[in-house]
Wavefront OBJ file of the C-alpha trace (Angstrom):
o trace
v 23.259 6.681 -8.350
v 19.420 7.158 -9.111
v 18.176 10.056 -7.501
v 14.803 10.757 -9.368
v 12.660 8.083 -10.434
v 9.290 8.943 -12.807
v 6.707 6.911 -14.474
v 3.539 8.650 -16.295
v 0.424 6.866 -17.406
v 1.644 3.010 -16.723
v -1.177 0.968 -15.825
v -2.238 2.587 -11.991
v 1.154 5.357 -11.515
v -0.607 7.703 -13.635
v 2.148 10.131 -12.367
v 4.477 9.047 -10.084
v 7.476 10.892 -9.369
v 10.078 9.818 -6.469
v 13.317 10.172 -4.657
v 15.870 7.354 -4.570
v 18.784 6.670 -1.977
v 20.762 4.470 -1.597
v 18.648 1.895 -0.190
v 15.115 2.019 -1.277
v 12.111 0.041 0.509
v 9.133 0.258 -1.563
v 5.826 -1.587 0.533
v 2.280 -1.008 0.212
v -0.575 -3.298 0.402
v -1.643 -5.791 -2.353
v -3.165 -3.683 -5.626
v -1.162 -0.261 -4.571
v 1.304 -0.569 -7.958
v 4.523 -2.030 -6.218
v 4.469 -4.050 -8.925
v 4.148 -1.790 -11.360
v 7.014 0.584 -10.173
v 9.237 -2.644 -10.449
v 7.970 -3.593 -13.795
v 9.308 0.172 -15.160
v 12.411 -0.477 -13.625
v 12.422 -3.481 -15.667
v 11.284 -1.694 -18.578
v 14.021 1.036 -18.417
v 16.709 -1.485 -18.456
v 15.037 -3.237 -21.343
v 15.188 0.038 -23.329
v 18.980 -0.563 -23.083
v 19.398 -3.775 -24.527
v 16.510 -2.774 -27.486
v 13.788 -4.741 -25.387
v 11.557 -2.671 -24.266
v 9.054 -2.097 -27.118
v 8.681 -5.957 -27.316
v 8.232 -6.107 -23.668
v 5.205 -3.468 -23.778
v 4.304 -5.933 -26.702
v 3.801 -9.208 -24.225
v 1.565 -7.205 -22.612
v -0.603 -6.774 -24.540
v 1.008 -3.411 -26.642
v -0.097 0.153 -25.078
v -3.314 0.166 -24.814
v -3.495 -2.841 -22.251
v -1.096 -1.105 -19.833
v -1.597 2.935 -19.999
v -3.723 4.426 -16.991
v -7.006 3.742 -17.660
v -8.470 6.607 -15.639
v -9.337 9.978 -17.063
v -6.320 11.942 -18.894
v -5.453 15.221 -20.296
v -5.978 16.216 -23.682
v -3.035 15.633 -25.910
v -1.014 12.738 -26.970
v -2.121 9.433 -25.230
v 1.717 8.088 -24.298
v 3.863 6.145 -21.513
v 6.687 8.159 -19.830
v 9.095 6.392 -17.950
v 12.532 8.439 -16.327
v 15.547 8.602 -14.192
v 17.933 10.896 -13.014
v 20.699 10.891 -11.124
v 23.732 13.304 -10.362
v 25.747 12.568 -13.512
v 22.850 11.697 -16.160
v 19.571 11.625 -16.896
v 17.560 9.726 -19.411
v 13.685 9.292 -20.596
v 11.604 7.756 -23.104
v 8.046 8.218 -24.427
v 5.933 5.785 -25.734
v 3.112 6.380 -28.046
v 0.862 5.003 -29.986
v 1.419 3.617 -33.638
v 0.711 5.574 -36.697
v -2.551 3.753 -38.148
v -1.646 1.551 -41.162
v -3.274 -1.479 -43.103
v -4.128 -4.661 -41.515
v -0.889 -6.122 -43.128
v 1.555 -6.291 -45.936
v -0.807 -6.595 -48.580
v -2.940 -3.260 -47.452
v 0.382 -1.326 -47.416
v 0.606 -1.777 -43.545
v 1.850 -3.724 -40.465
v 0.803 -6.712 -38.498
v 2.577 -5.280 -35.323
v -0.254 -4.027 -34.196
v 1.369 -4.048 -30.678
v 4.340 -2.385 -31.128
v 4.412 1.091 -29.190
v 6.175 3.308 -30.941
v 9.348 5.392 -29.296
v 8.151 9.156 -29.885
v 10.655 10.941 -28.002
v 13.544 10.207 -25.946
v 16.259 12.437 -24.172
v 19.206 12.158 -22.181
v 20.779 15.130 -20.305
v 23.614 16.265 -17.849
v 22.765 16.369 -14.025
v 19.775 15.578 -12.518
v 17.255 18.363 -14.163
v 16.345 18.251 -17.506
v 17.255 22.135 -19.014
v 18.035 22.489 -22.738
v 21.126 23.535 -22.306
v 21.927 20.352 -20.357
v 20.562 17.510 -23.164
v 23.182 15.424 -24.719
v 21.085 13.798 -26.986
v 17.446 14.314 -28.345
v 15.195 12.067 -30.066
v 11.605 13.781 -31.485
v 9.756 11.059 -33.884
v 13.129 9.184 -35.886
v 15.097 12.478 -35.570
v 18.074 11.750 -33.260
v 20.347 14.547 -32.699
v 23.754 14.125 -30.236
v 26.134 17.333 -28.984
v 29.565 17.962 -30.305
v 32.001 18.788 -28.238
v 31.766 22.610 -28.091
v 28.143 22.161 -27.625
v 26.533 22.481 -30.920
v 24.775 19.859 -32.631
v 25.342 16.662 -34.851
v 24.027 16.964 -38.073
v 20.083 14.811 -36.825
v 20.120 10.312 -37.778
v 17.024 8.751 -38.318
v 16.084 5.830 -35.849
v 13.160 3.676 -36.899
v 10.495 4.067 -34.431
v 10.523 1.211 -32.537
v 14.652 1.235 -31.807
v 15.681 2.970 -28.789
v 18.733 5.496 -29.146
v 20.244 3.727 -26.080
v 20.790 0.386 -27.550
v 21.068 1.433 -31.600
v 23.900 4.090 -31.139
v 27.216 2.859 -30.644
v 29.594 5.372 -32.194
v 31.795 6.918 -29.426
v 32.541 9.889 -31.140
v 29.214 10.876 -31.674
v 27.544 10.051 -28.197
v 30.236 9.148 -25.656
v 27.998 10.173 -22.935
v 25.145 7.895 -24.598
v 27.474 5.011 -24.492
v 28.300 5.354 -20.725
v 24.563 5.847 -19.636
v 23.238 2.783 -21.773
v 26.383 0.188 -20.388
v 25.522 1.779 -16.661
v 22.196 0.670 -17.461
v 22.725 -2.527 -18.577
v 24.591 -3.033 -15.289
v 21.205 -2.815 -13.474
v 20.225 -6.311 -11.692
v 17.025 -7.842 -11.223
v 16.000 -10.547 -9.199
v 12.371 -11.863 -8.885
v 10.502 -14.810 -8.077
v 12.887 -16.973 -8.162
v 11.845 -20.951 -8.497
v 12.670 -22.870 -5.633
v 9.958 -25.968 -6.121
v 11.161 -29.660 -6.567
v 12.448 -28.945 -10.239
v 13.711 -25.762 -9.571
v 17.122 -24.941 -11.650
v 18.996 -24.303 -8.065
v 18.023 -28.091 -6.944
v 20.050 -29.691 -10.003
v 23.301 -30.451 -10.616
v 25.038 -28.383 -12.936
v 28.606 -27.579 -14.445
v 30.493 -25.356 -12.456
v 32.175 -22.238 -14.157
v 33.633 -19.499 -12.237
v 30.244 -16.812 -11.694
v 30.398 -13.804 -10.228
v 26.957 -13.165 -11.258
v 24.007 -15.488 -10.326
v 21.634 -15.273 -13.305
v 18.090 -14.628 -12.376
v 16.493 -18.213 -12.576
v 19.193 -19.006 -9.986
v 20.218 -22.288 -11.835
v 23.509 -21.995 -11.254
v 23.765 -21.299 -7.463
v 26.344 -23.693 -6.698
v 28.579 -22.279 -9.193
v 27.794 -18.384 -7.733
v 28.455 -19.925 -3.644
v 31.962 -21.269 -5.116
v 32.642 -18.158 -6.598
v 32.419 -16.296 -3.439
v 34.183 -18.887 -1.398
v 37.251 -18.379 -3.800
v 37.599 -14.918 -5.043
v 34.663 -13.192 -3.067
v 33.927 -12.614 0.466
v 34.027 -16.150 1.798
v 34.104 -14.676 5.704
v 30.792 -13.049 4.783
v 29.454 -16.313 3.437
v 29.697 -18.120 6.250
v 28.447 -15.435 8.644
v 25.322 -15.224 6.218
v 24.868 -19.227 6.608
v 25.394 -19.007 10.049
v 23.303 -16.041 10.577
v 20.388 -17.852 9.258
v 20.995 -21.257 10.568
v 23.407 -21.160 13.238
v 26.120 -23.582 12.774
v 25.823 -24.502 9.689
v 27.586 -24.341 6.538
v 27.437 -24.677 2.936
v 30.497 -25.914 0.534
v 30.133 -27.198 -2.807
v 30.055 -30.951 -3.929
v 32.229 -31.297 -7.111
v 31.624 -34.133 -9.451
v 34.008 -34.220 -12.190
v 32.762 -30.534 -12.821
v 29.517 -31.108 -12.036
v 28.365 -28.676 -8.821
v 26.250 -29.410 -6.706
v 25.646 -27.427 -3.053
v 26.111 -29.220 0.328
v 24.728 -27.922 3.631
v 26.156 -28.831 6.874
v 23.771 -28.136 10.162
v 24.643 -28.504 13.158
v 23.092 -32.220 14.914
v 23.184 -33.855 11.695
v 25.447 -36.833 10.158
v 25.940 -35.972 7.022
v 25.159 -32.434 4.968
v 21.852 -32.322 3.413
v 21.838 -32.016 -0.790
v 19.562 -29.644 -2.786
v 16.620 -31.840 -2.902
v 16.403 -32.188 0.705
v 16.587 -28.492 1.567
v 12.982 -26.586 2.188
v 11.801 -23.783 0.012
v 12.731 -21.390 2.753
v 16.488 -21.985 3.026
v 17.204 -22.963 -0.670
v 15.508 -19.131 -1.389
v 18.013 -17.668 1.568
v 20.607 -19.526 0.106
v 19.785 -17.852 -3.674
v 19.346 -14.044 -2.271
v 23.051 -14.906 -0.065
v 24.434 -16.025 -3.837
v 22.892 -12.771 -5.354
v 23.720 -10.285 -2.391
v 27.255 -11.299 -2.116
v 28.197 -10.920 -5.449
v 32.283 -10.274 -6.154
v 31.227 -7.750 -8.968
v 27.837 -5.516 -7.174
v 25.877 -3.812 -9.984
v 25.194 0.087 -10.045
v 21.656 -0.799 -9.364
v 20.156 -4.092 -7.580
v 16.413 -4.414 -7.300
v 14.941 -7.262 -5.329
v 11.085 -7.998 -6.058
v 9.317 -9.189 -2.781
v 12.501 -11.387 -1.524
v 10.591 -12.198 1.361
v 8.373 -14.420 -0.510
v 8.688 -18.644 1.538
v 11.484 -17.055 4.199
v 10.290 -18.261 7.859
v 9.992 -15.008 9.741
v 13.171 -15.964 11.609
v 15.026 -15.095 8.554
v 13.942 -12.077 7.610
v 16.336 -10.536 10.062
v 19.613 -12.348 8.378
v 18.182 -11.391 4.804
v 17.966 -7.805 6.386
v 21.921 -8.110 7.306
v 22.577 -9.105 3.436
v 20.809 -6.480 2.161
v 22.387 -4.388 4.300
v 25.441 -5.611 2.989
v 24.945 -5.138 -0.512
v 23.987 -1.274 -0.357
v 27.497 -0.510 0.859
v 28.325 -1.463 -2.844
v 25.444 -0.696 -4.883
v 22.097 0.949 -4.855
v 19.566 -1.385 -4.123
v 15.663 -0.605 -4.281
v 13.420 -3.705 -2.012
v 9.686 -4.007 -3.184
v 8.038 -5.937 -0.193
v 4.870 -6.779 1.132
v 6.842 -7.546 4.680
v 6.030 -4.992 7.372
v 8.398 -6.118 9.143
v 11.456 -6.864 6.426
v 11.202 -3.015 6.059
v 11.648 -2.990 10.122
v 14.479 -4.950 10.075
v 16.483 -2.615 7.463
v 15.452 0.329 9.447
v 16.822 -1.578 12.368
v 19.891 -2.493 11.081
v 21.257 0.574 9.275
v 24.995 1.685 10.027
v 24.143 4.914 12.562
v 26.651 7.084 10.467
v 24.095 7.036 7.580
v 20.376 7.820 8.010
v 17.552 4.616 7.684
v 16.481 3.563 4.354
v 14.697 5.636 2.310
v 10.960 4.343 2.767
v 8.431 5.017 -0.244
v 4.522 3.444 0.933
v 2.212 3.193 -1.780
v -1.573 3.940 -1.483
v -4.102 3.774 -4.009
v -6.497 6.403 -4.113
v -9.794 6.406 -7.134
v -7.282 3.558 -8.961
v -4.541 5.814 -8.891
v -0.911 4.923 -7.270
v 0.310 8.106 -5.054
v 3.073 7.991 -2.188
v 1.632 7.904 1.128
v 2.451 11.348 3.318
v 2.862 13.041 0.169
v 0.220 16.578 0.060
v 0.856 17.909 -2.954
v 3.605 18.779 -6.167
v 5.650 20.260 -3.952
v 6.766 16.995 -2.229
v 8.478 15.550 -4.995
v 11.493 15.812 -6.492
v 11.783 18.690 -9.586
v 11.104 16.437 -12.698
v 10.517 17.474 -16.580
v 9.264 15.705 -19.497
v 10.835 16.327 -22.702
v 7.367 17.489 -24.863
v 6.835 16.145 -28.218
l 1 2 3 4 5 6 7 8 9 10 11 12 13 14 15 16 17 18 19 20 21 22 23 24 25 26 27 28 29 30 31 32 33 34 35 36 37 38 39 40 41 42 43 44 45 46 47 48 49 50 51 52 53 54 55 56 57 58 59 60 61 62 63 64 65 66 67 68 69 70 71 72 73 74 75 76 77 78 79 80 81 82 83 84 85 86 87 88 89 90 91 92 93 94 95 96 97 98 99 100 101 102 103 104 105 106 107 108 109 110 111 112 113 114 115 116 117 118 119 120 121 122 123 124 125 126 127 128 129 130 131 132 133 134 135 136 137 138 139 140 141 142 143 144 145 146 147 148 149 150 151 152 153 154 155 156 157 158 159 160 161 162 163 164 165 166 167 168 169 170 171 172 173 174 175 176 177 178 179 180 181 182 183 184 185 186 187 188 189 190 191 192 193 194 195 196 197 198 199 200 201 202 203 204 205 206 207 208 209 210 211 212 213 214 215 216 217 218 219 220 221 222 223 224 225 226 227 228 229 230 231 232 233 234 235 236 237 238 239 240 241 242 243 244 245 246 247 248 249 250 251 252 253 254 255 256 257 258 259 260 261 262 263 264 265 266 267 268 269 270 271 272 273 274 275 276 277 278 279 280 281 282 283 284 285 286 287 288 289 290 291 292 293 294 295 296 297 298 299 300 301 302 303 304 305 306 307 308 309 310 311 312 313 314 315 316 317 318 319 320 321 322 323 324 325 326 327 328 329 330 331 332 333 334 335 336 337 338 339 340 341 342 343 344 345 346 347 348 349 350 351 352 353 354 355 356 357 358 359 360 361 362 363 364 365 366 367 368 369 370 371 372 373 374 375 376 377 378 379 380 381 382
């Protein structure tokens, strides 16, 4: 589990440094950087799959998206961090090393590539020399041996992360675990639920334990439930919401399609006829239910076209899903974050509740009077 999570000098967290639990509600009015704390999440699992210099790329390289306040003297850079118990892990982005305006003056077009100027990953949830596993300074990456001396140092071009370029298990076990733990990590956004949305058509249906993020193949993910998941908490979510109804899936010669039932009514209502509101619960009950929960599941405003009425029943799923995996809730809903407050089991305390202010364009943690607030956090230095 995340215990520590850091961002430095990305976009308004100019330096932002807080605790995680196991259920995380992150709120804050519009223009406070929720957004941007769910967007480094986003960018930390993309440095696990090799993605995350191109995704700094789309917008619009480093310069567009480092604080634009006043900084410290030294190298301009993006930070981003975790840590947890078992591991920790962070990576600093810098700026690239000025070259020609393209192959034929002897330099790059990729103008907008960041490049990866340090990275570390360590034991525990401190960083402490004597703790790091493996250390990355420029496209020197060196990884432990197993009576704690060193690897002879690999070069790393400077836009591949360590995470997703090593993949020898006798030279960074530990590496290996942390980047596949990160690429467990689960993300779920604004999902489409408008008259062509990818949940409204009919699809084929292959066993999915996972609903992918577009949601397209929601029928598929309900099924999956019904027959190897938690079918009893299915239709307790359904009901929850809308009370006697159900949902079941409509199968075509293997083409899905979902069918709910409501109570007063002839015949069950297909995808096209369902509102905005109840084909979106009917995603986050696919995605909250899942038969194999992620290490980390982070839901991006999942409030966003619910009636009020089911904010309550989305609460329950949520709920739900932290008894198997950590989940982190960015939401503009006052009273969403109520109803998980509310709800949580009395043998564990309430959820751990994070409001972000903005204060001169900077993102800081409402409550919170000084450094010695936070959790303990250190950067590796270049």
């Amino acid at each position: 589990m995340i215990t520590t999570l850091a961002v430095e000098n990305y976009r308004s967290l100019r330096r932002l440094i807080v605790p995680l639990d196991r259920l995380n509600v992150i709120t804050g009015a519009n223009g406070t950087g929720k957004s941007s704390l769910y967007r480094s999440l986003r960018l930390l699992a993309a440095a696990a799959r090799g993605g995350a210099v191109a995704a700094l790329a789309q917008e619009g390289g480093l310069p567009s998206v480092l604080w634009a306040g006043e900084r410290d003297t030294g190298p301009v850079g993006l930070r981003l961090g975790f840590a947890g118990d078992e591991f920790g892990y962070a990576v600093d982005f810098g700026l690239p090393r000025a070259s020609g305006a393209g192959p034929d003056g002897g330099g790059s077009l990729f103008q907008l590539d960041p490049e990866i100027k340090r990275e570390a990953t360590w034991a525990g949830p401190v960083l402490r020399p004597a703790a790091l596993l493996c250390d990355r300074a420029g496209p020197a990456v060196r990884t432990r041996t197993a009576d704690g001396g060193w690897h002879r140092a690999q070069g790393l071009r400077p836009y591949d992360s360590m995470l997703s370029e090593f993949a020898d298990p006798g030279l960074a076990p530990d590496l290996l675990r942390l980047r596949e733990l990160i690429r467990s990590w689960r993300f779920y956004d604004h999902v489409r639920t408008d008259a062509d949305a990818p949940a409204r058509a009919t699809r084929i249906g292959t066993r999915t334990p996972v609903l992918s993020p577009d949601g397209s193949d929601l029928a598929a993910a309900l099924q999956t439930i019904r027959e190897t998941g938690d079918h009893e908490a299915l239709d307790e979510a359904v009901a929850d919401a809308f009370p006697g109804s159900r949902v079941h899936v409509a199968d075509s010669g293997g083409r899905f399609e979902i069918r709910l039932t409501q109570r007063g009514l002839k015949r069950p209502l297909g995808p096209a006829e369902l509102s905005d509101g109840t084909l979106r619960y009917l995603l986050w009950t696919a995605a909250l239910l899942t038969p194999r929960p992620p290490s980390l599941m982070v839901l991006n405003e999942p409030e966003t076209s619910l009636h009020p009425e089911l904010l309550d029943p989305l609460a329950h799923l949520i709920l739900a899903a932290a008894e198997e995996s950590q989940v982190v809730v960015v939401t503009h809903a006052r009273p969403l974050a109520d109803a998980l407050a509310r709800g949580a089991p009395r043998h564990r305390a309430g959820p751990n509740s994070i409001e972000l202010i903005k204060e001169s364009g900077r993102t800081t943690v409402a409550g919170r009077e000084g450094l010695l607030d936070e959790p303990l956090w250190h950067w590796p230095k270049r």
